[in-house]
C-alpha positions in Angstrom: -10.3 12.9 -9.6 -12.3 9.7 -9.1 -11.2 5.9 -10.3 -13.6 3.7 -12.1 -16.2 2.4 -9.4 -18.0 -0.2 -11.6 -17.3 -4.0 -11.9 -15.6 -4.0 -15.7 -12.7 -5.2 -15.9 -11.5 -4.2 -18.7 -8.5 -1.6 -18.7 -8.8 1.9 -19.1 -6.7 3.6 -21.7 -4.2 6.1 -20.3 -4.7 9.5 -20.2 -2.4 12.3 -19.7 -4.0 13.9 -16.6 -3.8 10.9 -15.2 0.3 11.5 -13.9 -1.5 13.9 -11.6 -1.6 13.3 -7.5 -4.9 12.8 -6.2 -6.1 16.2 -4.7 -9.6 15.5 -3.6 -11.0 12.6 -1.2 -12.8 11.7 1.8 -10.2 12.3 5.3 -9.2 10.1 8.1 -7.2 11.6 10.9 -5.9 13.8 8.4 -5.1 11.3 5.6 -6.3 11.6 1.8 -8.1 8.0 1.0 -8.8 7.0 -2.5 -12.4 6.2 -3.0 -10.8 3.4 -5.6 -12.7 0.0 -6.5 -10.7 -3.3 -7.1 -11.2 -2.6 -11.2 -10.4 1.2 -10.3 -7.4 0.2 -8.5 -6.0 -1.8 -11.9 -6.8 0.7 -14.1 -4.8 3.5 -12.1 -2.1 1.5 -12.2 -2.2 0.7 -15.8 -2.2 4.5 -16.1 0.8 5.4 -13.7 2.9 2.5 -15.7 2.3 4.4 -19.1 2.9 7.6 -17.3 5.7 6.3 -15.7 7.2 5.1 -18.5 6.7 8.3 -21.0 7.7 10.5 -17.9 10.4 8.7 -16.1 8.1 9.4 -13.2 7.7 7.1 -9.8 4.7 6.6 -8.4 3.9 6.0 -5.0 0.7 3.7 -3.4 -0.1 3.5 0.0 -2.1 1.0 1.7 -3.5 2.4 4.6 -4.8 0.8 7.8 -6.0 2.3 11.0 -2.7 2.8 13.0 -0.7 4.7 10.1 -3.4 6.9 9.9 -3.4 7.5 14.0 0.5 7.9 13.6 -0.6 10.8 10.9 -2.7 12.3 13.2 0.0 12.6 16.1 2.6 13.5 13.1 2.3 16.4 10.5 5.4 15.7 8.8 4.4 11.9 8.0 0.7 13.1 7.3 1.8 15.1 4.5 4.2 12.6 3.0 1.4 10.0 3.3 -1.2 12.9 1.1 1.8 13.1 -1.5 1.0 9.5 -2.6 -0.5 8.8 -6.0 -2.9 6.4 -4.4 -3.7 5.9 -1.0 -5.6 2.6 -0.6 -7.9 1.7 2.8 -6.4 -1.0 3.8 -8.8 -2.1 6.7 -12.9 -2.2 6.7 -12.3 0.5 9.8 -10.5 3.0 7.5 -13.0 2.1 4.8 -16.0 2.9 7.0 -14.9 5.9 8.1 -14.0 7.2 5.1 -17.6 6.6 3.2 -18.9 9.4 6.0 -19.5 11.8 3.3 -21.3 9.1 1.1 -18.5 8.1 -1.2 -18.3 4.1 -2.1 -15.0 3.7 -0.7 -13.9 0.0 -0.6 -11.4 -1.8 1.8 -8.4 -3.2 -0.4 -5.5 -4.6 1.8 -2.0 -4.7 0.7 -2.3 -8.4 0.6 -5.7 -8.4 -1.7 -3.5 -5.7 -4.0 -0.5 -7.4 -4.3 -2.4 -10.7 -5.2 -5.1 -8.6 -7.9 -1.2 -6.8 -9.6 0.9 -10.5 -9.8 -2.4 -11.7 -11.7 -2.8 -9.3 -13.6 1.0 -9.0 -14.7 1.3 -12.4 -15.6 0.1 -11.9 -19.4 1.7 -7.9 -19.1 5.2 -9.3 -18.8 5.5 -6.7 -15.5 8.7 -7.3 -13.5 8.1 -7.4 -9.9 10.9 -6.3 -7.2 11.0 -7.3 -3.3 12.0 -5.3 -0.7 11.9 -5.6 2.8 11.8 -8.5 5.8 14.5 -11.1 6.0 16.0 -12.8 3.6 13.9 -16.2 4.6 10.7 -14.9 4.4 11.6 -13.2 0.7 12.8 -16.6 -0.4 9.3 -17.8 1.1 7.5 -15.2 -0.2 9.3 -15.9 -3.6 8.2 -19.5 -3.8 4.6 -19.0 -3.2 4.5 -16.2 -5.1 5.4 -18.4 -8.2 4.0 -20.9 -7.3 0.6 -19.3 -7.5 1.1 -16.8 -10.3 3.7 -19.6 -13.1 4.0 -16.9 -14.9 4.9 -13.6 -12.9 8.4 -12.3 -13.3 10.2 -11.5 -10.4 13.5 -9.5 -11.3 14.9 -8.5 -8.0 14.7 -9.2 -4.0 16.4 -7.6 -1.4 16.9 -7.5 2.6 17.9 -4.3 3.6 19.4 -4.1 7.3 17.4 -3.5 10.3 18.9 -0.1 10.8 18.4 3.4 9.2 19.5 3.8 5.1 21.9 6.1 4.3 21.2 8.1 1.0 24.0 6.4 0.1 23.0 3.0 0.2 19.5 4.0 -1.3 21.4 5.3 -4.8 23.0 2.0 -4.7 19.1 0.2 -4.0 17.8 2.4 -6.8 20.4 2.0 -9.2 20.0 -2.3 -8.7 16.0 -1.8 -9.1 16.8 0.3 -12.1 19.3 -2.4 -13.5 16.8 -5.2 -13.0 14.3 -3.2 -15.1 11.3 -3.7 -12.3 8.2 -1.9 -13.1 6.4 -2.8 -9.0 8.4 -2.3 -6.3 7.0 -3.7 -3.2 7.9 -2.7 -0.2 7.3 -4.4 3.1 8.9 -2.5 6.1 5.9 -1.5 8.2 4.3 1.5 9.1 5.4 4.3 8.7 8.9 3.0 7.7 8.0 1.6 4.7 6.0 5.0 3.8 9.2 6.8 3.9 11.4 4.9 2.4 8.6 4.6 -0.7 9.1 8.6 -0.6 12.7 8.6 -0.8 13.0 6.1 -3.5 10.1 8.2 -5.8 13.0 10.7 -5.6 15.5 8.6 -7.2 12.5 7.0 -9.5 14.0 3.4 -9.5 10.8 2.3 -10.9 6.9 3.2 -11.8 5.1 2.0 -9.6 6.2 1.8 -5.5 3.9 -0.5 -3.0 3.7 0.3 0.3 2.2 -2.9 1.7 3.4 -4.0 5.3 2.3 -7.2 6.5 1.6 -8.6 3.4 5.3 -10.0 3.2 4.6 -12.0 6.0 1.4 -13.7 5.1 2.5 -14.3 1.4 5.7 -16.1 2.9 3.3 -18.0 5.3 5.5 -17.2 8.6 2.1 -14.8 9.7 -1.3 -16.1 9.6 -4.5 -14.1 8.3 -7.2 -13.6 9.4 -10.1 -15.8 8.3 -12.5 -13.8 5.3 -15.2 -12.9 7.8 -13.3 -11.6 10.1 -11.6 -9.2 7.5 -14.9 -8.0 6.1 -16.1 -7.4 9.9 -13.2 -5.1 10.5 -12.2 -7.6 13.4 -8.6 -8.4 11.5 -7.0 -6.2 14.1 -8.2 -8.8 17.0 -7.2 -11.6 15.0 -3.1 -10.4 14.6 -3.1 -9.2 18.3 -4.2 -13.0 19.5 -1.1 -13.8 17.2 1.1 -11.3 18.6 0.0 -10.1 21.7 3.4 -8.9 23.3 4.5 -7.0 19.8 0.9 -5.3 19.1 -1.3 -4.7 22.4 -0.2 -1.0 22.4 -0.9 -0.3 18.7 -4.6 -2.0 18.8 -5.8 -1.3 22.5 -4.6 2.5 22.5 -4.3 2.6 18.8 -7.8 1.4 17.9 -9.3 4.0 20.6 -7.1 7.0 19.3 -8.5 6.0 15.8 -12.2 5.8 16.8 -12.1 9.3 18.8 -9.9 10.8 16.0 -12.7 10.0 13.3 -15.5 11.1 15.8 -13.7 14.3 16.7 -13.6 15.1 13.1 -16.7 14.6 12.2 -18.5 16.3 15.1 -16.3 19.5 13.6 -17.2 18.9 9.9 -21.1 19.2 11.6 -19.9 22.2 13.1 
């Protein structure tokens, strides 16, 4: 099923087929990508909020770069929990190129962009936005900005959850808060793949309709990351730009990653030629 690939803006009235998972889409390293535009990408939210909310369904949107997708290739487990998502967003031009190999307009939408297009948008929807993930300085920095740009987004709940793994436990207790707080986005800012799973296991407990997987872009709303500049993004050089920033942290995920990514895509499409 395709999303709207023109430039109106205007929303799209929901439609029943719409609760369904994506089934069809262009592959990288194994991973289902959305061909989804920046209107698309509003509209098919609009839809899984009313679907969510007749249903009682949660519905979960990955943002994927390069090195979740590499991770997907290595892992079968995580590349099926990754083609379960509702939405799966390139987030990188390198995804976004490789995934237009079979002539579909797929545009690059990173979490960041996402996140920024949904808090506008909610603003005159009255949607209630919940935070979860990094430290509890960088939500209250992430917080601030985020109000501070958007006066009138409604932000119901934040949380820090500990650096360790999450008992199912402790994630009834997480859903049952995001549930209380009446949050229609959850966004969740762990990393990949972490952030990926826990997205899965809280669409079990449906906390709320709409789940955000969206890694980094904690850190750069908070302003305790720098981005890279715009023509670096549409380049596909953002990669070079966070490894200057974090050298020691990232060198094995770009340097081995980005080469396990560009042999992965080649590989695959020297055997869809086949």
């Amino acid at each position: 099923m395709d999303f709207d690939m023109t430039t109106d803006t205007s929303p799209a009235q929901p439609e029943a087929h719409l609760c369904e998972r994506r089934t069809e889409g262009p592959h990288v390293n194994g991973v289902r990508i959305d061909p989804v535009s920046r209107p698309g990408f509003l509209h098919a939210v609009e839809d899984f909020i009313g679907c969510g909310q007749a249903t009682g369904n949660a519905h979960v949107i990955h943002f994927c770069a390069a090195h979740p997708t590499v991770e997907a290739r290595r892992d079968a487990e995580y590349r099926a929990l990754l083609n379960r998502g509702d939405l799966n967003v390139a987030d990188g031009m390198p995804v976004a190129w490789a995934a237009r190999r079979d002539g579909r307009p797929t545009l690059r939408l990173a979490g960041t962009d996402g996140m920024g297009e949904l808090c506008a948008w909610g603003e005159t929807r009255d949607l209630a936005h919940y935070l979860y993930g990094a430290t509890d300085e960088t939500l209250v920095a992430m917080r601030a900005n985020l109000e501070r740009t958007y006066p009138e987004i409604r932000i119901v709940g934040v949380e820090s959850p500990p650096f360790r793994a999450i008992t199912d436990e402790e994630l009834d207790e997480t859903a049952a808060r995001i549930r209380a707080a009446g949050a229609d986005a959850v966004w969740i800012g762990l990393g990949a793949p972490k952030q990926d799973v826990m997205a899965a296991r809280l669409r079990e407990r449906t906390p709320a309709p709409l789940l955000f997987a969206v890694g980094a872009a904690f850190d750069f709303l908070a302003g305790t990351k720098s981005r890279a500049p715009e023509w670096m993004r549409r380049s596909g050089l953002e990669w070079a730009h966070r490894l200057g920033s974090e050298p020691g942290r990232l060198w094995k995920r770009y340097l081995v990653g980005n080469a396990e990514f560009v042999a992965g895509v080649a590989s695959d499409r020297i055997r869809g030629r086949r």
